[in-house]
C-alpha positions as CSV (number, residue, x, y, z in Angstrom):
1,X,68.1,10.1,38.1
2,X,68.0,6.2,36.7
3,X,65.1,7.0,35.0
4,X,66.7,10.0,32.9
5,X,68.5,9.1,29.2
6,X,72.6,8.9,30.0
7,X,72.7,12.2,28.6
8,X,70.7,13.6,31.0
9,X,72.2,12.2,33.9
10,X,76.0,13.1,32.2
11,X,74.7,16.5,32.7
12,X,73.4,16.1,36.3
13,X,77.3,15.2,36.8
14,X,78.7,17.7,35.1
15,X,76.3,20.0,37.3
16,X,78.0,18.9,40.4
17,X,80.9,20.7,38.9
18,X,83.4,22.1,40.9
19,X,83.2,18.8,42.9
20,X,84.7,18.2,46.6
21,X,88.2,17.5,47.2
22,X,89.1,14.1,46.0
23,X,85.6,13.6,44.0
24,X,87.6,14.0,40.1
25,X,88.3,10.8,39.6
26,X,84.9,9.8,41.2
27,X,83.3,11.8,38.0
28,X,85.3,9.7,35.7
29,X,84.2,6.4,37.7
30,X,80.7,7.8,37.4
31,X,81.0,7.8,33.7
32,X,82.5,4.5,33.3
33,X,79.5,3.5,35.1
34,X,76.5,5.6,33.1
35,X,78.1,3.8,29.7
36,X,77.4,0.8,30.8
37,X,73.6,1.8,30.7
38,X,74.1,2.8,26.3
39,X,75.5,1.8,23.7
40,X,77.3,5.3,22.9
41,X,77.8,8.4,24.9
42,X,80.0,11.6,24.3
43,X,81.0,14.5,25.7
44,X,82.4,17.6,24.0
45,X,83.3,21.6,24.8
46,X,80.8,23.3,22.3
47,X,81.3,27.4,21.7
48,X,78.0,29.2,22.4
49,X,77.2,33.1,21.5
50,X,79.1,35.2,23.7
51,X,76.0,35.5,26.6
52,X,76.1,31.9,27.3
53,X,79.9,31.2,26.9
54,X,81.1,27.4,26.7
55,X,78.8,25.0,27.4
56,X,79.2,20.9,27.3
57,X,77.5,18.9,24.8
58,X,76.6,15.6,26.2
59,X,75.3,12.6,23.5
60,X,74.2,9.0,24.0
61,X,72.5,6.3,21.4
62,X,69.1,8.6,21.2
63,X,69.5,12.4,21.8
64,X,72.2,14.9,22.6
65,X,71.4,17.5,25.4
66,X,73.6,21.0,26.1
67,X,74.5,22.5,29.8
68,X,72.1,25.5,30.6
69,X,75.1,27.3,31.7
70,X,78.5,28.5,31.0
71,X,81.0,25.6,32.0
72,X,84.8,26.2,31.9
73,X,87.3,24.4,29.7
74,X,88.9,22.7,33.3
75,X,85.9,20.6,33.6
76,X,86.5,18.4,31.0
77,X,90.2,19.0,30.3
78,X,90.6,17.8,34.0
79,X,88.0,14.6,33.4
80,X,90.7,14.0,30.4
81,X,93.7,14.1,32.7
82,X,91.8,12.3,34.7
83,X,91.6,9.5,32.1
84,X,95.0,9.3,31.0
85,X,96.2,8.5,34.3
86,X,93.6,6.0,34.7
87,X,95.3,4.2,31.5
88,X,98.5,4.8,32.8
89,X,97.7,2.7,35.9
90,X,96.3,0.1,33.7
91,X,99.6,-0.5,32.0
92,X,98.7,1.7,28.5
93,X,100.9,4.6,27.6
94,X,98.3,7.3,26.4
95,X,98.9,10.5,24.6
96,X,97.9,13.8,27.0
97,X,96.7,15.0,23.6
98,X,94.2,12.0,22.5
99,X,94.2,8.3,22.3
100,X,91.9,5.1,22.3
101,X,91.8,2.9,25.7
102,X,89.6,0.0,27.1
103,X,88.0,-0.2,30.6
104,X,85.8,-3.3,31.9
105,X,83.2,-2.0,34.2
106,X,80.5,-4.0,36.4
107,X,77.4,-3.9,34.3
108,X,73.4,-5.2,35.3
109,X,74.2,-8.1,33.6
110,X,78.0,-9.0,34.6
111,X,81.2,-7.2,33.3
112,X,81.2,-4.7,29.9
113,X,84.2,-4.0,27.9
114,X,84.0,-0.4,27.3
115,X,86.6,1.4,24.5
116,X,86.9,5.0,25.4
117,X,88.5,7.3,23.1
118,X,89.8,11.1,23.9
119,X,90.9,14.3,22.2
120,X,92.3,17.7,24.5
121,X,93.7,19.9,22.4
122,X,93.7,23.5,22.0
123,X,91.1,22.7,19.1
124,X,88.9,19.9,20.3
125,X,88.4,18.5,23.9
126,X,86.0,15.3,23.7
127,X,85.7,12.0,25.1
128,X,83.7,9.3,23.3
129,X,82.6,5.7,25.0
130,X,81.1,2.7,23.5
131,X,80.4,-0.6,24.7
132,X,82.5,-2.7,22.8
133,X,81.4,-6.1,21.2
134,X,81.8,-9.1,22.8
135,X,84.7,-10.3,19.8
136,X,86.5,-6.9,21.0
């Protein structure tokens, strides 16, 4: 799977979808952890025709790549809950409904400042990551 473009392997995670008990804040972990591999990744809930359903869109610095199958709105609204308590723990007060927060993650080459920024509304559910620069 190291070999695949992060969106790719966002995907393979998502696949894994419902996951075991206890394995939801694993998936966010496992996120942190692809960014560090691009410069850019997303992941958004994109409306298909109605024989497919919803499906997530995953992006990184190259390409953008959509789940085969129908994926429900939980998967991702979850991964955002996940998320805000994540910040909470970190000492940020985030908004349920969207905000910007920064994560350091182990990275090949030593530590990368990651900025991750989130929308879950009734509209738009999305959750963007860069790497941040160095002056960030």
């Amino acid at each position: 799977m190291k070999n695949l473009p992060v969106a790719d392997r966002m995907i393979e995670l998502f696949g894994h979808w419902p996951p075991a008990e206890g394995r939801r804040e694993d998936l966010a972990n496992d996120l942190l952890s692809l960014a560090t591999d691009a410069e850019f990744q997303s992941v958004r809930v994109a409306g298909c025709d109605e024989d497919v359903g919803v499906v997530l869109e995953c992006a990184d610095s190259s390409h953008v790549v959509g789940s085969k199958e129908a994926g429900p709105l939980s998967v991702l609204r979850t991964l955002l809950k996940w998320f805000t308590r994540m910040a909470e723990e970190a000492g940020t007060v985030p908004n349920s409904f969207g905000t910007r927060l920064h994560f350091e993650r182990p990275g090949s080459s030593g530590p990368v400042r990651l900025s991750v920024e989130f929308a879950n509304t009734s509209e738009i559910q999305y959750l963007a990551i860069v790497k941040a620069s160095s002056g960030e």
